[in-house]
N, C-alpha and C positions, 0 to 999 in steps of 0.2 A: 251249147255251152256259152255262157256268156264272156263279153270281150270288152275289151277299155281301150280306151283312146286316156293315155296317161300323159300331160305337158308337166314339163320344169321350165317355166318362166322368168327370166333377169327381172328384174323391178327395171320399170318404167316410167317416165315420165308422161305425165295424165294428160290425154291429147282427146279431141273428138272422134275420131275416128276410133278407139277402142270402145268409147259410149256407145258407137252405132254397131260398131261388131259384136258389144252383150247384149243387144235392142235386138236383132236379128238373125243370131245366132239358136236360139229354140227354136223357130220355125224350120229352122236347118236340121236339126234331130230330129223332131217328131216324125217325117214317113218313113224314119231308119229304126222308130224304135229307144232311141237315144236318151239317156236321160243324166243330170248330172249329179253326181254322189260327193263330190268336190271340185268347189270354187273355189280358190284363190282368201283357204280359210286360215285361221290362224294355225300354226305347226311349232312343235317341239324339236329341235336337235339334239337326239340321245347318242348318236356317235358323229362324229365328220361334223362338216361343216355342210350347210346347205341355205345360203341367201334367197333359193329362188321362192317362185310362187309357185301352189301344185293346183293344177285341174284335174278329175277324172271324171269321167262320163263313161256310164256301162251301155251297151248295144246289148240286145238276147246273140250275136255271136260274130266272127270275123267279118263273114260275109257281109252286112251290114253295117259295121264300121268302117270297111273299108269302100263300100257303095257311098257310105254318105262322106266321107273325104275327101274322093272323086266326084260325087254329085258338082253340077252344075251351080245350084246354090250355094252350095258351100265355098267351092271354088271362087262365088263372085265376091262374099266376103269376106276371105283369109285375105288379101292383100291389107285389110283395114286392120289386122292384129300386128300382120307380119312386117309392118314398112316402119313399126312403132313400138316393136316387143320380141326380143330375141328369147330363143327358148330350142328345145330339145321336146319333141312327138313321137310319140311311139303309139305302134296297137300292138296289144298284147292280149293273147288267148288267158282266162280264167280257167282255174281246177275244175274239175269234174265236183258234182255233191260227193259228199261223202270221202274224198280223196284222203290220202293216209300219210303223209310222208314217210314215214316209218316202212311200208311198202317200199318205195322209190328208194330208201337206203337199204334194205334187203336184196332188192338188184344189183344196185351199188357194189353190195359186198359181193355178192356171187360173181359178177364180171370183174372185180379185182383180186381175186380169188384165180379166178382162172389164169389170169395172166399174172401172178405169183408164179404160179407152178410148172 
């Protein structure tokens, strides 16, 4: 099941060292799989507020987003985003194909149902 490395980014001030972390950052993905689906593109606010900047990048599943996090290389460039760009990281697991919500709210009710009663 596929999996995302999803950042909310502060806006920054443009320093070198972010140039060399988007320079070197792909070869950091690629033996993980990794690929980027959002860069830091432009975005609509339909509710709330939200200043930051979004990145996602999908992985084919946890395990490998969470190997390339922990990799080595990755490790040596994150200091070059992080000493220069505050932000909130998360990996989150992807649905299943096919997935239903409408299922998960039929659980939903069944399990509040019970404890109605």
């Amino acid at each position: 099941m596929t999996a995302y490395a999803i950042a909310r980014l502060r806006p920054a001030a443009l320093h070198r060292d972010i140039a060399e972390y988007m320079e070197r950052i792909p070869a950091t993905l690629e033996p993980f799989g990794g690929r980027f689906l959002v860069h830091v593109t432009r975005h609509e606010v339909l509710e709330g507020t939200w200043p930051e900047d979004v990145v996602v990048i999908a992985f084919p599943g946890m395990t490998e987003a969470r190997d390339w996090w922990d990799s080595p290389a990755y490790r040596e460039i994150a200091p070059l985003r992080s000493r220069h760009i505050e932000g909130d990281i998360i990996l989150i697991d992807g649905v299943p194909e096919g997935y239903d919500p409408a299922v998960t709210a039929a659980a939903l009710r069944k399990e509040l149902d019970s404890v109605a009663d």
